[in-house]
C-alpha positions as CSV (number, residue, x, y, z in Angstrom):
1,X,180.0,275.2,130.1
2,X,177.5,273.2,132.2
3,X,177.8,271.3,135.2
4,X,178.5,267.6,134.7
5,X,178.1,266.8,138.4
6,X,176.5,262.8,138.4
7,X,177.0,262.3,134.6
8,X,179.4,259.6,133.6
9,X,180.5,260.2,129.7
10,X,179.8,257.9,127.4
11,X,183.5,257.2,126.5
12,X,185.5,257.0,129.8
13,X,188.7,255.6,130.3
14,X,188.5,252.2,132.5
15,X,190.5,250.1,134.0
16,X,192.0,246.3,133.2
17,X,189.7,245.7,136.6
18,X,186.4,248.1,135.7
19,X,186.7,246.8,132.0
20,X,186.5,243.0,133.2
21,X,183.8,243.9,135.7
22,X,182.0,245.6,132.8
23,X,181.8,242.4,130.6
24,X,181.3,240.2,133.6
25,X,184.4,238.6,133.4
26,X,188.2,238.2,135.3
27,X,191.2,240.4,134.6
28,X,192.7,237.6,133.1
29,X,190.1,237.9,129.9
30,X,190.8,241.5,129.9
31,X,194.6,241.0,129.3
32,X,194.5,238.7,127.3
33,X,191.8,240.4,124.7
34,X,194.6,243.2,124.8
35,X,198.1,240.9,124.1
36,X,195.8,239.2,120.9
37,X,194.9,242.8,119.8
38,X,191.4,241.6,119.7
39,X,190.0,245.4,121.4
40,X,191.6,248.4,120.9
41,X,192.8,249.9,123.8
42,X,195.0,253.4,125.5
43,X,198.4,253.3,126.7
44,X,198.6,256.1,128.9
45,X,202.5,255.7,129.8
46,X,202.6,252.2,131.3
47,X,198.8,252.1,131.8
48,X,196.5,250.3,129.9
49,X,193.3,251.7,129.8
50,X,189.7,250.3,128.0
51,X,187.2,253.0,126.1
52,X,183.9,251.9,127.1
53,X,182.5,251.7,123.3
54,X,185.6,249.4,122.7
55,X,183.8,247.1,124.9
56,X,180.6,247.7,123.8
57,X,181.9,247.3,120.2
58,X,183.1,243.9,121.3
59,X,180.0,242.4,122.7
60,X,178.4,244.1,119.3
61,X,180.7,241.9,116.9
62,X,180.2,238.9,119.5
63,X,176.3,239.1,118.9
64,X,174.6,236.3,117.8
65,X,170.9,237.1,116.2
66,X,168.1,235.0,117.2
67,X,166.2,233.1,114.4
């Protein structure tokens, strides 16, 4: 196996906090996305936890093409 010293994957686990600071937003966004079921999300015992391609699939479907 190689080193992976530096190199974040692609697919981490983040955060309520890291997630909202991802998208640019509050906490309170973040929670809220997750009680509507509008992003899929990990439940690691009582922690929530955000896949970063959930929230890049989210600003995906939230895309708006310019004419």
């Amino acid at each position: 196996m190689g080193s992976t010293t530096g190199l974040v994957p692609r697919d981490e686990l983040l955060t309520i906090g890291q997630a909202g600071e991802y998208l640019g937003t509050g906490e309170r966004f973040i929670r809220r996305l997750v009680a509507q079921r509008r992003i899929a999300y990990v439940k690691l015992g009582k922690y929530v936890r955000l896949q970063r391609s959930a929230l890049d699939a989210f600003i995906e479907a939230g895309r708006v093409p310019s004419e």
